[in-house]
C-alpha positions in Angstrom: 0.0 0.0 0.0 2.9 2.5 0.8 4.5 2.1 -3.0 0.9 2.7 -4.4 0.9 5.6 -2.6 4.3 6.8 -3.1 3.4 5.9 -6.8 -0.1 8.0 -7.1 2.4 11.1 -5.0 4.6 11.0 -8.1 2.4 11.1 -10.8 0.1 13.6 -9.1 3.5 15.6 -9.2 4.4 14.6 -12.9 1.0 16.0 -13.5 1.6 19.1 -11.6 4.7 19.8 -13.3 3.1 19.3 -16.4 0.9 21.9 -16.3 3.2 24.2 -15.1 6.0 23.6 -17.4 2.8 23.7 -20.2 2.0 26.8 -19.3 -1.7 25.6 -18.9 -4.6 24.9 -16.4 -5.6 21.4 -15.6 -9.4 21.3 -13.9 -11.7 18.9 -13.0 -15.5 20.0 -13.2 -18.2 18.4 -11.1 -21.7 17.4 -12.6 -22.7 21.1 -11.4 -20.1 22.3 -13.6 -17.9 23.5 -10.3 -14.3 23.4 -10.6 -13.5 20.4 -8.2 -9.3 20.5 -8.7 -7.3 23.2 -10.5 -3.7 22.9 -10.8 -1.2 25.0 -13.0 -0.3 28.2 -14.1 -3.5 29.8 -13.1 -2.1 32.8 -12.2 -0.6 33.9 -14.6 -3.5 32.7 -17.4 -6.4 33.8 -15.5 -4.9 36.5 -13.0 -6.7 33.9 -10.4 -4.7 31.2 -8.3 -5.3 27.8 -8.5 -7.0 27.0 -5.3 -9.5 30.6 -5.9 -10.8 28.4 -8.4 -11.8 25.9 -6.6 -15.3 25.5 -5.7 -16.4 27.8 -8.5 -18.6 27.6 -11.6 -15.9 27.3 -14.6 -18.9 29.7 -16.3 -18.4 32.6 -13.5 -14.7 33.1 -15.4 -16.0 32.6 -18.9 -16.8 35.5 -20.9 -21.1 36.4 -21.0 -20.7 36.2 -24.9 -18.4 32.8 -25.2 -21.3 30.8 -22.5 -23.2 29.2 -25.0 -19.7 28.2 -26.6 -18.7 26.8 -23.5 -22.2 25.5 -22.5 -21.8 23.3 -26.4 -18.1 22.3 -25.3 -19.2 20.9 -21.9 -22.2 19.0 -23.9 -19.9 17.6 -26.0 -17.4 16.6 -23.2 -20.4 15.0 -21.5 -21.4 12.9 -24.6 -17.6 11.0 -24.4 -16.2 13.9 -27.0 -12.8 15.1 -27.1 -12.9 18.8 -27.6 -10.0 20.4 -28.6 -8.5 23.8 -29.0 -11.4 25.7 -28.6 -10.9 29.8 -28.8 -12.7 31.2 -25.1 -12.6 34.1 -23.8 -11.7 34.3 -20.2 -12.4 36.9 -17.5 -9.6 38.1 -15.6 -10.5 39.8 -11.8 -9.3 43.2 -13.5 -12.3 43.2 -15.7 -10.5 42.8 -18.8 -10.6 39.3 -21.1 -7.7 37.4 -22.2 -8.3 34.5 -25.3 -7.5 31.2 -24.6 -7.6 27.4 -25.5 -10.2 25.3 -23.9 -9.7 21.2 -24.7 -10.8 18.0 -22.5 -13.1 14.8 -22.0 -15.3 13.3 -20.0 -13.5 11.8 -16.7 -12.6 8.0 -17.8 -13.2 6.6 -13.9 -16.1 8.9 -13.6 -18.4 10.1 -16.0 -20.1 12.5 -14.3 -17.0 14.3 -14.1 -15.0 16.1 -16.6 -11.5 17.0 -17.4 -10.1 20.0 -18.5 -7.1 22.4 -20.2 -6.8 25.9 -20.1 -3.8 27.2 -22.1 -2.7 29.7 -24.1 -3.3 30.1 -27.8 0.5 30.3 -28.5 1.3 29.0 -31.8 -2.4 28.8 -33.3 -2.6 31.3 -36.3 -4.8 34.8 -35.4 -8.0 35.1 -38.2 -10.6 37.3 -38.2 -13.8 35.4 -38.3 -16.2 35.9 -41.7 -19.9 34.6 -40.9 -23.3 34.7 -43.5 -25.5 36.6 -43.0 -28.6 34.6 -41.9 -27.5 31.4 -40.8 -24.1 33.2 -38.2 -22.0 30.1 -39.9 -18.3 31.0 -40.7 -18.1 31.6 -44.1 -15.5 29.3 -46.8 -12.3 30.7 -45.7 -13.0 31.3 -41.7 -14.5 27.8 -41.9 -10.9 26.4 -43.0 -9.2 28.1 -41.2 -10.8 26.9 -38.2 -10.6 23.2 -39.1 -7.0 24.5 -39.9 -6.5 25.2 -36.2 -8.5 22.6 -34.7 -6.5 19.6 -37.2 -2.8 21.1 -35.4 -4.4 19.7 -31.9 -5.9 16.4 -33.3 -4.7 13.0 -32.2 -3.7 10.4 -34.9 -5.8 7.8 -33.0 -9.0 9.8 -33.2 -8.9 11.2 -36.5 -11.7 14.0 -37.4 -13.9 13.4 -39.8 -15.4 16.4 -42.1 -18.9 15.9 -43.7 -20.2 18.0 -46.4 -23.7 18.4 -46.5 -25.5 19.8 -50.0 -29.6 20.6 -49.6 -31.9 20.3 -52.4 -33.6 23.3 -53.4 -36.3 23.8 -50.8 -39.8 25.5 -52.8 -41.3 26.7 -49.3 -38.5 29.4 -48.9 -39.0 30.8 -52.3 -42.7 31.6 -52.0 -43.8 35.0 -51.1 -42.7 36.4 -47.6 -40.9 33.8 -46.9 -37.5 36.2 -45.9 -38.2 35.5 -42.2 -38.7 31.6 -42.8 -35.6 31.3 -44.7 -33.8 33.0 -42.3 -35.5 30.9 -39.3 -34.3 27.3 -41.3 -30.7 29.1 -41.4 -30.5 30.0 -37.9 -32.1 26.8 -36.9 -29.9 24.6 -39.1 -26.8 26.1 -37.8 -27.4 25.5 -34.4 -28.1 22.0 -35.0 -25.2 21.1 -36.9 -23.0 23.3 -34.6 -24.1 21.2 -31.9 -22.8 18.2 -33.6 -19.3 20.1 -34.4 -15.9 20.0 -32.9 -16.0 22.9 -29.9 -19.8 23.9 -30.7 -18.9 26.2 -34.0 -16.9 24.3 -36.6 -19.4 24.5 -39.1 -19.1 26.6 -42.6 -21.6 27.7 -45.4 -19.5 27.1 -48.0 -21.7 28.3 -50.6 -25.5 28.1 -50.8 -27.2 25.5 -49.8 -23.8 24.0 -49.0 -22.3 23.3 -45.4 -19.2 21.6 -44.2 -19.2 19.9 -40.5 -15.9 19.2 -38.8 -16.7 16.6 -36.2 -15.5 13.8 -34.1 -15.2 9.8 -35.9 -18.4 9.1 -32.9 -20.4 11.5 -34.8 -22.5 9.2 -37.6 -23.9 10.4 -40.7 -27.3 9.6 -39.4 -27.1 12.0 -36.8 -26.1 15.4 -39.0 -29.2 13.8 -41.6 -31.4 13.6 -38.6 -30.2 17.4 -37.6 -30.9 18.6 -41.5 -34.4 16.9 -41.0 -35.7 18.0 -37.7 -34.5 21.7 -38.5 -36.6 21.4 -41.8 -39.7 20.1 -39.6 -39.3 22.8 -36.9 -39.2 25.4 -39.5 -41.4 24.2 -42.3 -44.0 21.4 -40.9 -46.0 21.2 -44.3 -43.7 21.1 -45.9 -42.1 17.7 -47.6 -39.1 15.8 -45.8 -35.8 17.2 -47.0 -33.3 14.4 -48.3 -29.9 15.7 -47.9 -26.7 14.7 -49.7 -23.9 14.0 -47.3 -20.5 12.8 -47.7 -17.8 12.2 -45.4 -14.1 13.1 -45.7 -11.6 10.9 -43.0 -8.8 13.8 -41.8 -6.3 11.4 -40.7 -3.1 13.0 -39.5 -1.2 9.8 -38.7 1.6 10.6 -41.5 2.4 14.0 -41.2 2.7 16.6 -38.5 -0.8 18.0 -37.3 0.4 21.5 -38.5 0.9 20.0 -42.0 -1.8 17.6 -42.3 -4.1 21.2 -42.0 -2.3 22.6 -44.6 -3.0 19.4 -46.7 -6.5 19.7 -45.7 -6.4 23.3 -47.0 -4.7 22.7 -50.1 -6.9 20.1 -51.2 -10.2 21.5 -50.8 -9.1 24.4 -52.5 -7.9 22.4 -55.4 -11.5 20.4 -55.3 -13.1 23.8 -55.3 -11.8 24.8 -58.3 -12.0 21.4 -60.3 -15.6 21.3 -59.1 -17.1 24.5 -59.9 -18.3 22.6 -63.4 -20.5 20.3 -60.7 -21.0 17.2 -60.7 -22.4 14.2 -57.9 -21.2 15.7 -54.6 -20.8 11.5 -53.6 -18.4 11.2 -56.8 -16.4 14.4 -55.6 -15.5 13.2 -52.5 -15.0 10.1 -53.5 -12.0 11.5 -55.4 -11.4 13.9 -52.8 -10.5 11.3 -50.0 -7.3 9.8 -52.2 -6.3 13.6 -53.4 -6.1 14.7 -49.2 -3.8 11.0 -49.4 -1.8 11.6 -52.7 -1.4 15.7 -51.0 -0.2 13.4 -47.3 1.9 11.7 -49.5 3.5 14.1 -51.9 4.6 16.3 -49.0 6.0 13.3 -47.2 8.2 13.2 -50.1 9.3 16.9 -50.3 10.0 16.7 -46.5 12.1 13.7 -47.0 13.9 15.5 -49.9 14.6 18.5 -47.8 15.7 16.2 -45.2 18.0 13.8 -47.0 19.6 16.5 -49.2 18.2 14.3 -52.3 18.4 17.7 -54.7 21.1 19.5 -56.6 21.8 23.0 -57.8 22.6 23.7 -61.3 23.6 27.2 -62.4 23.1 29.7 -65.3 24.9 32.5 -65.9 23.6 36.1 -66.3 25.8 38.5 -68.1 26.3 42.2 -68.3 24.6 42.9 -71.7 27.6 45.9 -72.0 30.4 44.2 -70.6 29.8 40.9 -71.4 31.2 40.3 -67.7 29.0 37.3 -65.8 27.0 39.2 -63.4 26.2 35.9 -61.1 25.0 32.6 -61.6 21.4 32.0 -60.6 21.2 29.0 -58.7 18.4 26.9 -59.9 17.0 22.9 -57.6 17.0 20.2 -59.5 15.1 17.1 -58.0 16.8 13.8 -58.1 16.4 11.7 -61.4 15.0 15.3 -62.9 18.2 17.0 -64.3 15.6 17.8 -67.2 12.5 18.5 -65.9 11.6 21.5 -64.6 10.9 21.8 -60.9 8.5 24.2 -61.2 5.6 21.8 -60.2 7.2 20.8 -57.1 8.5 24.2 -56.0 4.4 25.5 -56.4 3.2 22.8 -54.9 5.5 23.0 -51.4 4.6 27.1 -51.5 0.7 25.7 -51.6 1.4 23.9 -48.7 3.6 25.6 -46.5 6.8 24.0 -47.1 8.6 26.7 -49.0 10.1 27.8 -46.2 12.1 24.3 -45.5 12.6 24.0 -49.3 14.4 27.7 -49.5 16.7 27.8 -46.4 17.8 24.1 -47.6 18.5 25.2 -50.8 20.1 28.4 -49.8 22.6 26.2 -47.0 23.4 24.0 -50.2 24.8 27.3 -52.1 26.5 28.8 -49.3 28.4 25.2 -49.1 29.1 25.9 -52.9 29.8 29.2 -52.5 32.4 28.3 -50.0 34.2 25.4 -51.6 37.4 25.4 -53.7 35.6 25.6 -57.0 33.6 28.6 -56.8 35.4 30.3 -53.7 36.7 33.7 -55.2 35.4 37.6 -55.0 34.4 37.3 -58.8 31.7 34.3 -58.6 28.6 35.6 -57.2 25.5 33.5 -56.8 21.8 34.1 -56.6 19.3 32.2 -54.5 15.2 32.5 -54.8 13.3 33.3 -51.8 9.1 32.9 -51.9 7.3 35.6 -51.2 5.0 33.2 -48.8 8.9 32.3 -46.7 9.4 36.0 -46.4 5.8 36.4 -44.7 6.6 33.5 -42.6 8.2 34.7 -39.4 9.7 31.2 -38.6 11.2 30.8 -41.8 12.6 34.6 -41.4 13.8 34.1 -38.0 16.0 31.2 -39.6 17.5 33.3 -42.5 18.6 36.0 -40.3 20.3 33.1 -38.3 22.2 31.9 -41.7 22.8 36.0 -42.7 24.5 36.2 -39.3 27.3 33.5 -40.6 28.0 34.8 -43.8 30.0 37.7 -43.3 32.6 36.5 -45.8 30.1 36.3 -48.6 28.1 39.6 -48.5 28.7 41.1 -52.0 28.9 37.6 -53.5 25.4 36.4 -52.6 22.1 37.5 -54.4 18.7 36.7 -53.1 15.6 36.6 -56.0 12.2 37.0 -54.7 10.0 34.4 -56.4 6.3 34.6 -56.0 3.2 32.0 -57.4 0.8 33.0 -55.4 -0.1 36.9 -54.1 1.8 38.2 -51.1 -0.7 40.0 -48.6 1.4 41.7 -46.3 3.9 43.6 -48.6 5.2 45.8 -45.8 6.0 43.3 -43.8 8.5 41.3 -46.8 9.9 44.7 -47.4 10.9 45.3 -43.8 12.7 41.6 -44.4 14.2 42.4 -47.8 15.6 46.3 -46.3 17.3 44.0 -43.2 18.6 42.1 -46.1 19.7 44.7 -48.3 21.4 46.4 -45.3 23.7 43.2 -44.6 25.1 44.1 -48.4 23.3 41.7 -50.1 21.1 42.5 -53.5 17.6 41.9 -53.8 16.0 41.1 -57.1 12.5 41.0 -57.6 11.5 38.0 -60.2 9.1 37.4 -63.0 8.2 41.2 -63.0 4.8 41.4 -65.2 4.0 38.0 -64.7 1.2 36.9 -62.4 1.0 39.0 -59.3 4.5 40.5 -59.2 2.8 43.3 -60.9 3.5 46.6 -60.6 2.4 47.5 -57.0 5.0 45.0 -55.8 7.3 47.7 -57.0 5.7 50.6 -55.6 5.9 48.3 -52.6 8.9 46.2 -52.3 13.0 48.6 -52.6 14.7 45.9 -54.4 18.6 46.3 -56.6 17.1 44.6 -59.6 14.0 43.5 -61.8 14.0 40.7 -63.8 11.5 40.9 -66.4 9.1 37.8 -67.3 10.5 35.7 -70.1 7.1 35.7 -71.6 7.7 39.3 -73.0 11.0 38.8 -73.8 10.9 35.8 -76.2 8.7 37.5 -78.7 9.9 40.5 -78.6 11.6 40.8 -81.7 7.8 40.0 -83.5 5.7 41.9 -81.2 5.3 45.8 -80.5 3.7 45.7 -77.6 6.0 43.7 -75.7 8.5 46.2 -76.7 6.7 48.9 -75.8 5.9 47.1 -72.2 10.0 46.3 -72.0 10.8 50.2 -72.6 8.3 51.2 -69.8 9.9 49.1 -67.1 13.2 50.0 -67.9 12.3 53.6 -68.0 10.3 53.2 -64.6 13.5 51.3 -63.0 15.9 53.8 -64.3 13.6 56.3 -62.5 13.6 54.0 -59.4 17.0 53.7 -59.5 16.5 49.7 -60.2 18.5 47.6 -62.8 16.6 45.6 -65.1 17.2 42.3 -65.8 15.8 39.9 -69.2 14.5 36.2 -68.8 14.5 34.1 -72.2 17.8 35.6 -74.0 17.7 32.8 -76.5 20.0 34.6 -79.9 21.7 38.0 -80.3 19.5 39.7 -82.2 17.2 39.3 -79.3 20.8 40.5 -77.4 21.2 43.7 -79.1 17.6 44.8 -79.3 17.8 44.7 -75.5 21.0 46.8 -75.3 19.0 49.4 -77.4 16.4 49.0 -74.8 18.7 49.7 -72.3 18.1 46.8 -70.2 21.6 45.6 -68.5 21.6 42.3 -68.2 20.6 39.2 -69.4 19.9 35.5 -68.6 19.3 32.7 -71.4 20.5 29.9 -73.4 22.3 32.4 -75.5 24.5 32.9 -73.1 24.7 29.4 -71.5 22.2 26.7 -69.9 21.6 25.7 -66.5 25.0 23.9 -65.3 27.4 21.8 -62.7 31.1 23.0 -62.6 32.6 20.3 -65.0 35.6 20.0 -62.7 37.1 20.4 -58.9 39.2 23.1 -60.4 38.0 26.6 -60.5 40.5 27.2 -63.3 38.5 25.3 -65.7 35.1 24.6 -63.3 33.0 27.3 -65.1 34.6 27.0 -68.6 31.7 26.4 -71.1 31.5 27.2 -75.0 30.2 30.5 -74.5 31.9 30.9 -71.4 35.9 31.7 -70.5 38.2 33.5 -68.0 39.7 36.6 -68.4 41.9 38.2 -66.4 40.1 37.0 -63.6 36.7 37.6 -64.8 34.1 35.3 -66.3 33.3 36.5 -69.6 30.8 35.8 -72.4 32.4 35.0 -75.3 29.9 36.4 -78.1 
């Protein structure tokens, strides 16, 4: 009896420690809903200590307009649900309210009781919540964002299950005056299926007459069909029964990080957004949609375990002074193992899509500083360019970890280049500029890429003090046959000369092309002209860079046109 004891003293101290080292609040609610136990970091969460707590309603701390969430969470608990991450707002003895996570069960030695975790939101992403009008639902993108958040805190051995529900159209809301009855089914449909949802409120209209439910795997089909029925009978009693389509989507986070595995969850419902939008079956669509959130698991597995392994090379193409003929740099470009040539392109989009451009662009950029740094391209006249995303420059992880590889390359500040790269639009402008100036201010050159192409338009210029533009190959390669791309070639160099901003041309693929650019004004150039994508052909730097169209020359790479 004494080691039992001794035992149950050791893990009631594991616990405590726990909590404390968590930075959370453990509790234990009675069937009144009283806190029975606290023990943690109460203090410094709710300005309260852990044994004030005690004896207390958990509702007297809980914000008047979060009660009904927590009154949904607690129902939930109560039912044998694990709630998770759920945003509360907590009252702190000062007045004021202070956001935090709420997660727990019901008690597995008593069910009448409940355990609970108070913590602080920490890592999980800020959004501003979108709801419709009428039915209070999130809306698409607070809807995923949500499920984004609530995927990071899942367990792999309850996986979440999200059901998309699709209503036929309904003739008794269309008839006349019916405004208040439509907006009676809405309201009364969303609080049935938000009773059925992770945390009381992870439920989105996704369009109309469309609604996705995030929900535990102990949540059947049968019971969001029964909640779509009774809302239509409460609502509309003469009205005929409403036969809902539903089909279920298994989130299974085994494989991947729970951070990653709501990225994949983003991704590919984006992606089946936009392949959908023709219709079609919504059983058949998710049917497909299940293996695409696999193949998405899967393909980032891969791209992790590429980073990981170093399984990627750099190749490099020269760009040249279009009046010196002197190489500029090299732009260092990934190539994927076994795909020396096919471009990456695909791959590189897809890890932006996801999140993973960060890991992809600080492994690509220690692989050139190990390059830049060896005996074949170690000297003042080899300089090197390196793409940044505009989505890892937002990411303040992925920044913090740049400025801790800047902080080791002293010796090569005037020798490397960074090029922005962007696929997809980049939202917070000022914030990538303030990363490009701290940059810029180490001594290294910013270049802004594919400039008229996509969203690197011209408000990323107005926006973002860079060295150089590079303009999109797509005007330059038919150039020489078309006017207007002339005519838009001679208005960025004339804004960048203004600027004070070189200019720099994708696609140089002959001379003539060459020349006409010189006449344009534009300084430098990049293209098979002056030499493809390549490996140094030797350990020697002598003869490393060498090429057909390239030599030395008094110790300067030159092109030899």
């Amino acid at each position: 009896m004494a080691a039992e004891k001794d035992d149950l003293g050791r893990s009631s101290d594991v616990y405590v420690a726990f909590a404390f080292a968590a930075a959370d609040v453990l509790l234990e609610l009675d069937a009144q809903g009283n806190i029975a136990f606290a023990v943690g970091a109460a203090m410094a969460l709710v300005g309260r200590g852990a044994r004030g707590l005690m004896g207390q309603p958990l509702s007297k701390i809980v914000h008047p307009g979060d009660q009904e969430l927590l009154t949904r969470s607690v129902e939930q608990m109560s039912r044998g649900e694990r709630v998770r991450n759920v945003m509360i707002r907590v009252l702190r003895p000062d007045g004021n309210s202070v956001n935090l996570t709420l997660s727990g069960y019901r008690h597995p030695a008593n069910p009448d009781r409940l355990l609970m975790a108070l913590g602080h939101p920490g890592g999980l992403p800020p959004h501003v919540e979108k709801r419709v009008t009428g039915s209070g639902l999130l809306d698409k993108d607070s809807f995923q964002a949500m499920a984004s958040q609530l995927l990071e805190g899942a367990s792999p051995d309850e996986p979440y299950k999200l059901t998309l529900v699709e209503l036929p159209d309904i003739p008794a809301l269309h008839t006349e005056g019916s405004e208040e009855a439509s907006a009676a089914f809405a309201t009364e449909l969303g609080n049935r299926l938000k009773s059925l949802s992770l945390g009381g409120d992870a439920v989105g209209q996704l369009d109309d007459g469309k609604y996705g439910v995030l929900h535990a795997a102990s949540v059947s089909v049968e019971r969001i069909t029964e909640s779509v029925s009774k809302a239509a009978q409460t609502v509309l009693p003469d009205a005929p029964p409403i036969e809902a389509k539903l089909a279920t989507l298994v989130l299974d986070v085994a494989d991947i990080p729970p951070e990653e595995a709501a990225r994949a969850l983003t991704y590919t419902l984006n992606r089946f957004a936009r392949e959908s939008e023709n219709g079609g079956d919504l059983a058949t669509l998710m049917q497909d949609l299940q293996p695409r959130l696999s193949a998405t698991v899967k393909q980032m597995n891969e791209v992790r375990q590429t980073v990981s392994s170093g399984d990627f090379d750099l190749m490099f193409q020269p760009i040249v002074d279009l009046w010196t003929g002197v190489v500029h740099h090299f732009e260092s470009l990934v190539r994927f193992q076994g795909e020396d040539n096919k471009s990456p392109y695909e791959t590189v989009a897809f890890a932006e899509d996801v999140g993973m451009a960060g890991m992809l662009d600080m492994a690509l950029l220690e692989r050139a500083i190990k390059t830049m740094r060896s005996a074949v391209a170690n000297t003042e006249s080899l300089r090197f360019a390196v793409n940044l995303s505009g989505r890892s420059l937002s990411d303040p992880a992925v920044v913090k970890r740049l400025r801790s590889i800047l902080a080791t390359t002293g010796d090569l500040r005037k020798r490397l280049v960074f090029e922005m790269t962007e696929s997809a639009e980049v939202h917070d402008l000022k914030a990538v500029n303030d990363v490009i100036q701290a940059i810029r201010k180490q001594g290294h050159e910013v270049c802004l890429d594919d400039f008229g192409a996509g969203h690197a338009a011209f408000h990323y210029l107005r926006a973002l003090k860079v060295d150089n533009v590079k303009i999109d190959g797509s005007y330059i390669k038919d150039a020489m046959r078309n006017n207007e791309d002339v005519s838009f070639i001679k208005a960025i160099v004339q804004l960048c000369t203004e600027l004070g901003v070189t200019t720099t041309a994708e696609y140089v693929e002959d001379q003539e092309t060459a020349n006409l650019l010189k006449l344009l004004k534009v300084r430098f150039g990049q293209g098979w002209y002056f030499g493809k994508p390549q490996r140094p052909s030797t350990d020697d730097i002598r003869t490393a860079w060498k090429t057909p169209t390239l030599e030395w020359r008094k110790g300067l790479l030159y092109f030899k046109g």
